[in-house]
VOZADREN-51762 format. One record per residue (C-alpha): x, y, z negated; residue in three letters. Coordinates in steps of 0.001 Angstrom, whole numbers, plus 500000, padded with zeros to 6 digits. Each point is the difference from the previous one (the first is absolute). Layout:
N
XYZALA
...
//
This chain:
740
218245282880848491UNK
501286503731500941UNK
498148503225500125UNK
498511500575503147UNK
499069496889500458UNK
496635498966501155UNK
498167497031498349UNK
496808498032502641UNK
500261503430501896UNK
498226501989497505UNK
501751500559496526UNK
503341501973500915UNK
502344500116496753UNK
500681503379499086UNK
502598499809496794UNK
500286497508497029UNK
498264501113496836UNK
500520496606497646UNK
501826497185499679UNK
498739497053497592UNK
500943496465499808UNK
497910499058502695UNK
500630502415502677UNK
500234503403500874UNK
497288502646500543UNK
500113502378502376UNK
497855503082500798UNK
498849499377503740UNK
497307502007502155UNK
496897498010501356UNK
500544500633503728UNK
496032499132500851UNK
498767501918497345UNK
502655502917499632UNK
500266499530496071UNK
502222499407497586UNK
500912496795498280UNK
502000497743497691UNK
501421496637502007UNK
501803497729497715UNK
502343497182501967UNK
500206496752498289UNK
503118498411499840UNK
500212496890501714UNK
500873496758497383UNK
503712498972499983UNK
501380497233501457UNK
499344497879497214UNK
496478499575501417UNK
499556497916502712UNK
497296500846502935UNK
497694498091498127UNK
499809502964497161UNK
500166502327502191UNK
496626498765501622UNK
498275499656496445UNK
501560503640499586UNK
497988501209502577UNK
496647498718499078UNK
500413501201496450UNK
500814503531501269UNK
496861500246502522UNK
497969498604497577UNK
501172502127496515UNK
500262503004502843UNK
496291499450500529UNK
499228499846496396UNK
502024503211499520UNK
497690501673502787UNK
496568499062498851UNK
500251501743497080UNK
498548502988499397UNK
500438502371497272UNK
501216503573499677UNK
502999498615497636UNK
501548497473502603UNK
501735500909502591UNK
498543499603503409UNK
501357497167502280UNK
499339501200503706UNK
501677497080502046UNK
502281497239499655UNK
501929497976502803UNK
503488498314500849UNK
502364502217502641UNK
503003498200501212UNK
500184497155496845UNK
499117502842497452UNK
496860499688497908UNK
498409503669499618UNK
497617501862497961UNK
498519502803500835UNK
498214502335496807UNK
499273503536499772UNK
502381502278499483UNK
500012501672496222UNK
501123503463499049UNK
501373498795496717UNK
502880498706497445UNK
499228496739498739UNK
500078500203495896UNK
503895498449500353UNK
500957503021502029UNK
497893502153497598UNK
501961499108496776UNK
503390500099501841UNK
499295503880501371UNK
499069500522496400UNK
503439498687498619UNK
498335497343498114UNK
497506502055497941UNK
496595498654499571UNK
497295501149502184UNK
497378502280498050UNK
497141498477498264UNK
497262501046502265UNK
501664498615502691UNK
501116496271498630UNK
495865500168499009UNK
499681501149503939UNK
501938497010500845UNK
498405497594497904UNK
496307500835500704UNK
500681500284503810UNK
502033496718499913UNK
497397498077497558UNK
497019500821502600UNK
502165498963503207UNK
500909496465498174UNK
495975499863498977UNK
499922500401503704UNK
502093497305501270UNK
499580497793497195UNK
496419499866500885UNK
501165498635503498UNK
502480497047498153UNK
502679502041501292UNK
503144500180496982UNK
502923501966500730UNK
502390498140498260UNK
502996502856500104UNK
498361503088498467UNK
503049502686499179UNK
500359503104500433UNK
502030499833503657UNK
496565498766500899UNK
497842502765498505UNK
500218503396502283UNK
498017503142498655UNK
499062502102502872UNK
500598503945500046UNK
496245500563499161UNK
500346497460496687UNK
498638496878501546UNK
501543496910498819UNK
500297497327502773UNK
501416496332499658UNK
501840498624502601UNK
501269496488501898UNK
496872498049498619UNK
500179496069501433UNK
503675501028501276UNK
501278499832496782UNK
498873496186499846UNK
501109499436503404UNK
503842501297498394UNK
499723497689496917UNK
499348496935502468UNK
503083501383502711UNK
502868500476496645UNK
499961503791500091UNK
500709502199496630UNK
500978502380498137UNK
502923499395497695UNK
500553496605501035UNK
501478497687496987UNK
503225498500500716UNK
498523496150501003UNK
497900501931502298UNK
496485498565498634UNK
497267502773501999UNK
497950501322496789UNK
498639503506500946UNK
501151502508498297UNK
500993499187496641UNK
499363503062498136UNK
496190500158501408UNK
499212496194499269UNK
497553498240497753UNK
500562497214497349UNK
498220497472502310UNK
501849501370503234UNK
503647498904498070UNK
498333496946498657UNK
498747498714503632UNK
496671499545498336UNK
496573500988501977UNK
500061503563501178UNK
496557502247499875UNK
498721503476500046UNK
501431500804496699UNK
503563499776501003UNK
499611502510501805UNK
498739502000497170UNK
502805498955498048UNK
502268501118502528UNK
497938503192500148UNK
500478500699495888UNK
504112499561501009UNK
499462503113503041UNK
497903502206497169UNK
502823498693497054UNK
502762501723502302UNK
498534503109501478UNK
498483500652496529UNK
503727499229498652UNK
502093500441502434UNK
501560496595499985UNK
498307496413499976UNK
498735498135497309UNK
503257497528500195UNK
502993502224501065UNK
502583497363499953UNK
502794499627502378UNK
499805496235499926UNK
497125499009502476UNK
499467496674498231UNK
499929501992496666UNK
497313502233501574UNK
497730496932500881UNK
500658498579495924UNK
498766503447498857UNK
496813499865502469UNK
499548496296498790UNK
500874500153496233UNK
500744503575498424UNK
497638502388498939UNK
500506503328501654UNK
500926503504497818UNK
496721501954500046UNK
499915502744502675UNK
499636502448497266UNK
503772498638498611UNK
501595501978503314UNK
497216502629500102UNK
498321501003496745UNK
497398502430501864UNK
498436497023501935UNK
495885500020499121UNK
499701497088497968UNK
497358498600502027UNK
502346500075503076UNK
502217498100497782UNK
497493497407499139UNK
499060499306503328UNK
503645499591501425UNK
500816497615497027UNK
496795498120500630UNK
500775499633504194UNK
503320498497498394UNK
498781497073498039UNK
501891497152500618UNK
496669497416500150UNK
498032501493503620UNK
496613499077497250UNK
501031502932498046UNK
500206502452502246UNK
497269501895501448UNK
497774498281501580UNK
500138501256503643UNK
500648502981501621UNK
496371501554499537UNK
500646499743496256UNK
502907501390500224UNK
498680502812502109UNK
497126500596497086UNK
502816500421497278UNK
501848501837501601UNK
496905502619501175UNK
498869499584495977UNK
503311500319498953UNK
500160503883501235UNK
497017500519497402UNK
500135497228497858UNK
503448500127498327UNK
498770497101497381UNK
498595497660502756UNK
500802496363499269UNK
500871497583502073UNK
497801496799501265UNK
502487498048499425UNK
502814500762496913UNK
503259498925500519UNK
502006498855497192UNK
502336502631499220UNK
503550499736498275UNK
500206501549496383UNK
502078502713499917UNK
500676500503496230UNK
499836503599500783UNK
502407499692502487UNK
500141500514503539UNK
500129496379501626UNK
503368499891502505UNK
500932497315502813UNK
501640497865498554UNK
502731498706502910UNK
499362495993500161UNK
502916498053499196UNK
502798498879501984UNK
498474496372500569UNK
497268501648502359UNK
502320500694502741UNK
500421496512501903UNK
496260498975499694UNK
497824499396502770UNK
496398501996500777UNK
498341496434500729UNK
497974499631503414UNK
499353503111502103UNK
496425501700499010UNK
499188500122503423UNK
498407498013502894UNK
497228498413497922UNK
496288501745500225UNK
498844502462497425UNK
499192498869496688UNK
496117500611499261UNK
499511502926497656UNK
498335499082496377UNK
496176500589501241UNK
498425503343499314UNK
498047499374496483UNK
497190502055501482UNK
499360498500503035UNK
497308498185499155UNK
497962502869498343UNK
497365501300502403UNK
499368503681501457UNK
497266500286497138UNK
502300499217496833UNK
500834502692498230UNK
502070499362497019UNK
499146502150496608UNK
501922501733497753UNK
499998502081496752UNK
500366504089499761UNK
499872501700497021UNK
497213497365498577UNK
497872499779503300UNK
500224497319502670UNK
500622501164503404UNK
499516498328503161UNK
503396500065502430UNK
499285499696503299UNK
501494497378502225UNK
503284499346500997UNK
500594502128502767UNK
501686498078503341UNK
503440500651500353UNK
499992501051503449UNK
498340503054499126UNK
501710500542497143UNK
503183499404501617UNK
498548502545503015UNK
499151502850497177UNK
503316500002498786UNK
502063500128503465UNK
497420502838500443UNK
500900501554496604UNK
503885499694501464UNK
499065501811502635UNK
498525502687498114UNK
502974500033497749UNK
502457500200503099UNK
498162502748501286UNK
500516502290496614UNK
503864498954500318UNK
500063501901503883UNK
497707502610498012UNK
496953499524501801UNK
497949500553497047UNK
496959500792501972UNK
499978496282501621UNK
500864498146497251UNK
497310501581498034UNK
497901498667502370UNK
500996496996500361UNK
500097499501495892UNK
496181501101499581UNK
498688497434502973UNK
502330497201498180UNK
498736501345496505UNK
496414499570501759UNK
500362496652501195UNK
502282498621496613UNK
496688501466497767UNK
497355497645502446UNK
502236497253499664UNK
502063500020496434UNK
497130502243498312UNK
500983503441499104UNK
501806499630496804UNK
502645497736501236UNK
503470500828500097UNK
500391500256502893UNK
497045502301501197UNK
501396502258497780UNK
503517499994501433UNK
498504500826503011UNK
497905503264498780UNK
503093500787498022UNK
502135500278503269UNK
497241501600501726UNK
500103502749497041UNK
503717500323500234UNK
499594500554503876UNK
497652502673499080UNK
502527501890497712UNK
502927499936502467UNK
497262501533502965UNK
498999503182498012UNK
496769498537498672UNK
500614500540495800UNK
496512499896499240UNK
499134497714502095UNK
502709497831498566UNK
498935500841496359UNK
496529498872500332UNK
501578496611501693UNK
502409499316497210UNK
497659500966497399UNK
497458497299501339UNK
503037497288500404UNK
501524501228496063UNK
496298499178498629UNK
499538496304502198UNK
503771498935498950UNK
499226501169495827UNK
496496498069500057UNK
501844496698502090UNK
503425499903498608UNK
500142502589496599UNK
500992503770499519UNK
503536498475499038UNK
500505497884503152UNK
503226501111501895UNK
497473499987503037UNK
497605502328498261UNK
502543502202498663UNK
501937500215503785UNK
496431501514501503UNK
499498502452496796UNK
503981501511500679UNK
498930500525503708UNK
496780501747498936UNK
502506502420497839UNK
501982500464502775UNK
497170501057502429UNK
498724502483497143UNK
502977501327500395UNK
500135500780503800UNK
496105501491499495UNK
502238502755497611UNK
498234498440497057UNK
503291499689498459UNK
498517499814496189UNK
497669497296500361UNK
503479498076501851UNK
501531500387496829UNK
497257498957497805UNK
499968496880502416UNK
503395499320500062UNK
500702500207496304UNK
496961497586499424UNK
501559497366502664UNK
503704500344498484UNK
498668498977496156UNK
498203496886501492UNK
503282499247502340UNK
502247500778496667UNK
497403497512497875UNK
499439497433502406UNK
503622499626502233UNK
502415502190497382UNK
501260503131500183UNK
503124498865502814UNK
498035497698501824UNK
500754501328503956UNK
495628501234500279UNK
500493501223496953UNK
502544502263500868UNK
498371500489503312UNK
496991501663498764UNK
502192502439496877UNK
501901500842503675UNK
496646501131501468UNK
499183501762496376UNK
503316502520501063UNK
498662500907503003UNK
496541500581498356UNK
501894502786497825UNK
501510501308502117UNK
497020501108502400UNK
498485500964496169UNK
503010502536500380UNK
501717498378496883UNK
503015499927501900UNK
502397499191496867UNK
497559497393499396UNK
500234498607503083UNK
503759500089500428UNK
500494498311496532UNK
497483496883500527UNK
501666499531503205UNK
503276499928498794UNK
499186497392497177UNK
497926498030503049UNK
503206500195502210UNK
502545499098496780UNK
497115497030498973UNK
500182498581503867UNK
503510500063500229UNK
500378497937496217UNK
497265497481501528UNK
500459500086503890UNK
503480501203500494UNK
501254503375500871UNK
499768499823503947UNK
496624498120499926UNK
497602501763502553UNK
497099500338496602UNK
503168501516498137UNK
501219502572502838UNK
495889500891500262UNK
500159501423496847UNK
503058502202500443UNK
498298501563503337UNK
497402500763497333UNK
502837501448497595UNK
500815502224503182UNK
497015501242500575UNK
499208501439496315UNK
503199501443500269UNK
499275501912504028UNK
496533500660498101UNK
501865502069496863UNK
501883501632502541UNK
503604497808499298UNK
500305499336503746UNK
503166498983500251UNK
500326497651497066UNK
496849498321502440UNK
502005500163503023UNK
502998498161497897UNK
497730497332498915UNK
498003499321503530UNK
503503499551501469UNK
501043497776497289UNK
496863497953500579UNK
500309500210503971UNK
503681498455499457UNK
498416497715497477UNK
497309498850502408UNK
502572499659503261UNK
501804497364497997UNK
497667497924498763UNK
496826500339502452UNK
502038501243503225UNK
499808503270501454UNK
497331499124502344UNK
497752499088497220UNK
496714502482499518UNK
501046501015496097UNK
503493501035501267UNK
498319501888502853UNK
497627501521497520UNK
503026500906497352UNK
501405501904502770UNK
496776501664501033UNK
499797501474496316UNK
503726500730500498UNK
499033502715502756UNK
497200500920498105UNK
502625501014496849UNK
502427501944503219UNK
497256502084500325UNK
498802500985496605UNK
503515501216499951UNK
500051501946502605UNK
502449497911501971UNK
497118499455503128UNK
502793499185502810UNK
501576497176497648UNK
496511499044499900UNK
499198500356503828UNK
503063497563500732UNK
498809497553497179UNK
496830499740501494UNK
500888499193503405UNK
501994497516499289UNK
496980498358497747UNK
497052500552502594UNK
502709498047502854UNK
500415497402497498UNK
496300499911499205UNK
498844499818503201UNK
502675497131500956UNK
499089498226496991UNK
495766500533499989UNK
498931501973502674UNK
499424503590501167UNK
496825499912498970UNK
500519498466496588UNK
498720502498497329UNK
503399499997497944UNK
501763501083503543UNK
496762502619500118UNK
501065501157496809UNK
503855500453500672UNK
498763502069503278UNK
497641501758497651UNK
503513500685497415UNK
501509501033503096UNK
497722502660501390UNK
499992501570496715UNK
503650500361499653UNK
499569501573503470UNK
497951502627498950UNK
501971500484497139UNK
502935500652502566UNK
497323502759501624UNK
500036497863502883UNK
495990499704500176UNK
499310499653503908UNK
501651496810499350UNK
498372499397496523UNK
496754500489501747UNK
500510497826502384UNK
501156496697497290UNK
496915500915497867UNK
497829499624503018UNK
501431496952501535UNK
499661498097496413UNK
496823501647498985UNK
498968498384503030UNK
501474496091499270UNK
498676500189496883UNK
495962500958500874UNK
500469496825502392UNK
501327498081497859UNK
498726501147496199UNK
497097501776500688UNK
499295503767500208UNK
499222500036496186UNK
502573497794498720UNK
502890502245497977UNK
502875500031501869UNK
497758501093502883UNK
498872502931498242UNK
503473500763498657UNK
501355499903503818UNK
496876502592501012UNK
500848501900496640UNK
503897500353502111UNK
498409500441503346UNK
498043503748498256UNK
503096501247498241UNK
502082499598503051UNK
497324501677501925UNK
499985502774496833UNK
503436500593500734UNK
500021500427503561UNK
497091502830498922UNK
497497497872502274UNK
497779500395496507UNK
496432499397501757UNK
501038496301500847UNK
501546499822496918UNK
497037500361498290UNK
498300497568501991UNK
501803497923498876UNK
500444500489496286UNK
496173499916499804UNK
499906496394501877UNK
502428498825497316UNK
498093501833497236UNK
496582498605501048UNK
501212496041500330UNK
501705500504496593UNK
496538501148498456UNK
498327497417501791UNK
501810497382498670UNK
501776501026496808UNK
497372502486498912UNK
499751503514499400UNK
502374500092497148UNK
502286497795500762UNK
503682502063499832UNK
500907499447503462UNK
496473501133500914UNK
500516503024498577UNK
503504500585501461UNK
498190499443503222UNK
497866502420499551UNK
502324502495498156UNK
502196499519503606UNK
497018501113501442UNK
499281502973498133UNK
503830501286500626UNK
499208499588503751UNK
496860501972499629UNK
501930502886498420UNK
502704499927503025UNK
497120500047502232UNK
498559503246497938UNK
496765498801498845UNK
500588500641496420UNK
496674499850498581UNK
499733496178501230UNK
503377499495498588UNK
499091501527496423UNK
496736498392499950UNK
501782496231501070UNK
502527500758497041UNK
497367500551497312UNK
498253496695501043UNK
503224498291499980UNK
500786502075496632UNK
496321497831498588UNK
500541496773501166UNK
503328500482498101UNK
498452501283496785UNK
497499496780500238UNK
502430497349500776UNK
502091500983497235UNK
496980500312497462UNK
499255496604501417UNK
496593500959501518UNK
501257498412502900UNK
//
């Protein structure tokens, strides 16, 4: 088929977007419906297969199509239509705006993907095969061609029932030389290669191989023999994720190692399980599995691949796992309890009653809600995904009970939303609740516990109250240092957050030297160009700008903007932000049109990369218009700090920060231009939300209202000014008495 071409007179081919072992896909418009879609064109069989086949072909396809369109969950891709147009069997789905996690790792040159996004994956992958295992639907060619993660962080599977369909045809990937069809051999289960009865778990087997490589970078058996690939699957223990990439949470680890078990009874159970570990596992570093694997002894030492002998390469895989129906999975042990059983178990010395076991639909529900919530914050639409985290934090408390781990994942996101919207206090009376519900459920030492305590330090520190920060963070880093060990990766995480601590304490050399042992300790552990590493040199840069050595910081941002190119790509947010503090360091130094032409470039690349309305582009415009009025060019200065003042009430809220730094811009621009009546308008609506939210003695309270009083003066009313000054003069006095 060409492009232009119109299939049944309503799906005209527009370009080709894929091409897979069973056909091409191509991105077509819906003529009747005027939208966009993906058509993929099965290949018709060879002529090996006589019209008989090709008869059989085509009742497999409508029927596995139809199975592929009666699903219905927000992690499978939508099937719209499916036909046959002039002998070519067709598929119509929706069209994603996406890489699949193949594409992913081969745009990041092979690197791993970050760990909160193979945890994305997992979780939004483990409730989609809860989903269609739950129908006695199993995939049967899970990798990570199949696996596309949208723009806004949803993680969709595709080619559900077609991939049986290709099995049955002949199609695959790396083909062995007799020519034997065996899916894709880096992807496939023990029982898959042994021809044995295929269920559910194989596909979480072949999940734990996706999560191996994007958590890796390369599959668990990264042989160049294909029959030596399906010997390693079969009979070789694979290295520990943690061999390739020592920063890996060791719970991640566990549950990777555990989806790899060669014997589909010691793996997790189903998908639902492994959807609960995985949720516990963000909290509950220590969780232990349901089922425990047999594990290789290392000696000490890490456990490598071994390559299977030379003997392996002529054997056969035995009978194709695939026509037969699905193997029963081993029956739930609970299924027999009733709605009233509640099973009992001891804390601290008392019995306590645990309420039912919750059905998985709504459990599975919560967490593609939670998702949601989570994809939300990643577009920063903080505002809705708070939302969205206190109704599922409502409805996981009714149905969990309010201790449970996850409940309290959900009110800890909801806290975080409130944080990144502006809402400190708010946020510190969330976090405060969540720090005291994880230390009674899982211990003050629990990584979980400790995780919710660091944010609480951190949200001291954006209500000014940078001493109590430091008292916090100092308390968290001897329980890391005791419990993980002084280089463990949170470890060094939280001494990085201690440096900034000083540094708002004003102990700039303080600051500057914790972050350069942080930065030195990271690059020992993690590797010099890591992305943890390179966070704590943009730390080292900014105690330097802050002790006035601004261009050893503009040396070191560009280092770590170089740095950051190479190994995350220039696109990727932390370069753009490395750059960002690159203009910032142009202007400390006076050097404003170096800085102008920086931040063009950055707020073209920001807005082709996350949108004009994305707060980091709202900040580069916001860099921008003060290097304008640096320039003296304030009519135009003005103008920026209105137009993102603006974006950023619709989108943060009036009282969030960066709104009240824009409005801050808008009244010295309108100082300078001598229009000093608006001005102070506007330095006392800035003032007044500051008070209102950070208190009357907060410091940028009081340079609010110390902006004001300067306006008052310009304006002549001097005995308001003077009398503003002294009050600002007290609140000074009692803040730094600590009566405050």
């Amino acid at each position: 088929m060409g492009e232009n071409k119109l299939i049944q007179g309503r799906y005209r081919l527009l370009e080709p977007i894929g091409r897979g072992g069973m056909g091409d896909v191509w991105r077509a418009r819906d003529e009747s419906l005027g939208r966009q879609v993906a058509v993929k064109c099965l290949r018709p069989p060879g002529p090996q297969h006589d019209a008989s086949f090709t008869r059989i072909l085509r009742e497999r396809f409508r029927r596995e199509a139809r199975v592929a369109a009666a699903l219905s969950h927000r992690g499978v891709t939508v099937v719209h239509d499916f036909g046959e147009h002039d002998g070519v069997l067709y598929l119509v789905m929706e069209l994603l705006d996406g890489r699949d996690l193949s594409r992913l790792l081969e745009d990041n040159k092979g690197h791993p993907l970050p760990v909160d996004d193979v945890l994305a994956v997992a979780e939004q992958v483990a409730a989609a095969l809860a989903h269609t295992h739950r129908q006695g639907i199993v995939h049967r060619d899970l990798k990570p061609a199949n696996i596309v993660r949208l723009t806004d962080g949803t993680v969709k599977i595709c080619d559900f029932g077609i991939a049986r369909l290709g099995q049955d045809i002949g199609f695959t990937t790396r083909l062995t030389g007799t020519g034997v069809a065996m899916g894709t051999p880096h992807y496939m289960s023990p029982e898959q290669i042994g021809g044995s009865g295929v269920d559910q778990r194989s596909d979480l087997y072949s999940l734990g191989c996706v999560l191996y490589e994007i958590a890796t970078g390369a599959p668990p058996f990264d042989l160049d023999d294909a029959w030596g690939i399906l010997i390693g699957h079969r009979d070789t223990p694979p290295l520990p994720p943690r061999g390739h990439r020592p920063e890996l949470p060791a719970h991640l680890e566990r549950i990777i190692l555990d989806l790899l078990a060669k014997r589909p009874e010691e793996r997790p159970y189903d998908a639902v399980e492994l959807g609960y570990r995985l949720a516990s596992g963000r909290t509950a570093a220590g969780h232990s599995p349901t089922v425990v694997a047999e594990r290789p002894r290392t000696g000490g030492a890490a456990v490598r691949a071994r390559r299977p002998p030379s003997w392996t390469r002529d054997i056969t895989t035995g009978h194709k796992a695939v026509g037969a129906a699905l193997s029963p999975v081993p029956p739930d042990p609970g299924a027999a309890l009733t709605v009233a059983w509640t099973a009992r178990r001891h804390i601290a010395g008392a019995e306590v009653a645990v309420p039912p076991r919750p059905s998985p639909d709504n459990v599975a529900a919560l967490a593609a809600r939670h998702h949601e919530g989570l994809s939300l914050a990643r577009s920063g639409r903080w505002a809705e995904a708070r939302e969205i985290h206190l109704a599922v934090a409502a409805e996981r408390a009714a149905l969990l009970g309010p201790g449970h781990p996850d409940t309290l994942t959900s009110r800890y996101e909801a806290a975080f939303a409130l944080s990144r919207t502006g809402r400190a206090a708010d946020a510190l009376r969330a976090y405060t609740d969540v720090a005291e519900a994880r230390e009674r459920v899982l211990g003050p030492d629990h990584p979980g516990t400790l995780a919710v305590r660091q944010e609480t330090a951190y949200v001291l520190g954006q209500l000014g109250r940078h001493f109590e920060a430091h008292q916090r963070y100092t308390s968290v880093l001897a329980a890391r240092t005791r419990v993980m060990g002084p280089d463990h990766p949170d470890t060094l995480r939280c001494r990085h957050n201690l440096a900034v601590s000083l540094g708002r304490l004003g102990r700039l050399e303080d600051s500057y030297r914790t972050a350069l042992d942080v930065a030195a300790a990271r690059a020992r552990v993690l590797g010099p160009d890591h992305p943890d590493t390179l966070v704590s040199r943009c730390e080292v840069a900014y105690a330097l700008g802050q002790s006035g050595r601004w261009e050893e910081a503009l040396g070191t941002y560009r280092e770590v903007a170089g740095a950051r190119a190479r190994t995350l790509g220039p696109d990727h947010p932390d370069t753009l932000a490395a750059r960002y503090e690159t203009g910032i360091s142009l202007g400390r130094l006076g050097r404003s049109a170096d800085a102008l032409l920086l931040y063009r470039d950055l707020i073209a690349d920001r807005a082709r990369v996350q949108g004009p309305a994305h707060p980091e582009t709202l900040r580069a415009r916001h860099g921008l218009g003060v290097n304008l009025g640096r320039l003296g060019r304030w009519e135009e200065a003005l103008a920026e700090a209105r137009d993102v003042c603006a974006h950023r009430d619709r989108a943060l809220g009036a009282d969030h920060p960066d709104t009240l730094v824009s409005r801050r811009e808008v009244a010295v621009a309108l100082g300078w231009l001598g229009r000093w009546t608006a001005a102070l308008t506007e330095y006392r609506r800035v003032a007044a939300a500051r008070e209102r939210v950070l208190g009357p003695a907060h410091p940028d309270t009081l340079a609010g209202r110390n902006d004001e009083a300067h306006c008052l003066e310009q304006l002549g009313h001097d005995a308001e000014a003077v009398e503003l000054y002294r009050r600002i003069a007290t609140l000074s006095r009692q803040r730094g008495s600590g009566g405050l």
